[in-house]
N, C-alpha and C positions, 0 to 999 in steps of 0.2 A: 548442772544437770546434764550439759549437751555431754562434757566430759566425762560423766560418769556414766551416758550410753553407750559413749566410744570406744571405753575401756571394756567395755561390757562386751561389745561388740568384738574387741580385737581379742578379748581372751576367749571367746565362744569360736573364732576362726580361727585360734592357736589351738587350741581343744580338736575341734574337727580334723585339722590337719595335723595334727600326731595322734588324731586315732586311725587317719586313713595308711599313715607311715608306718602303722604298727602293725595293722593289716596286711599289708603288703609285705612286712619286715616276719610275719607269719607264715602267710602263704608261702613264700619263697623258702624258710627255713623249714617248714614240715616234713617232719621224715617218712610220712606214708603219702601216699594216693589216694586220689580220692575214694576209688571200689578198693581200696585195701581197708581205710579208713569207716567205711558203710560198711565191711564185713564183721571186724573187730570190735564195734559198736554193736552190731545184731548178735554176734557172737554174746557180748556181755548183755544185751536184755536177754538173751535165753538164757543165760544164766542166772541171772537175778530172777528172772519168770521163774524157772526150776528151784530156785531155794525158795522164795514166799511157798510155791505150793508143796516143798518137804517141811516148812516152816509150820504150814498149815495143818497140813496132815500127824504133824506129833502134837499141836498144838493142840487139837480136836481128839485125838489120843489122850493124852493127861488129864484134859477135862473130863473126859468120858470117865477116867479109873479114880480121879477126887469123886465124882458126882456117884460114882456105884461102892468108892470109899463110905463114903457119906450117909447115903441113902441103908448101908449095913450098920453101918453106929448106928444112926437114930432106930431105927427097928429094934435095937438090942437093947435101946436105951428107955426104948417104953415097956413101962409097967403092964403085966402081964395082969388083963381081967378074966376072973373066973366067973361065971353067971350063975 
């Protein structure tokens, strides 16, 4: 049991310490800055913002011309009462 804490233990501090090497093996190799890096990220939610809401806007467009498709069938499609 002690051995299987210890092994436990030494692969959670092998783990730790190539995640912090890997970090640092990042940061050092990143080819932007950090306000270059916070621009190009903002840059792409405004882009992704601007598509959902042209996503939306055709989206709400289609429905709107199935639903007045729609709503023209069935009126043609009822039986016409004479009184």
């Amino acid at each position: 049991m002690k051995n299987a804490l210890l092994s436990l233990a030494n692969f959670a501090g092998g783990a730790l310490l190539g995640a912090a090497a890997g970090a640092v093996v990042a940061a050092l190799a990143a080819p932007k800055s950090g306000p270059e890096l916070q621009r190009q990220i903002k840059e792409r939610v405004d882009e992704a913002q601007q598509a959902r809401v042209t996503a939306e806007r055709e989206t709400e467009e289609r429905l709107w011309q199935k639903f007045r498709q729609d709503v023209s069938q069935s009126s043609s499609d009822q039986p016409t009462t004479q009184d």
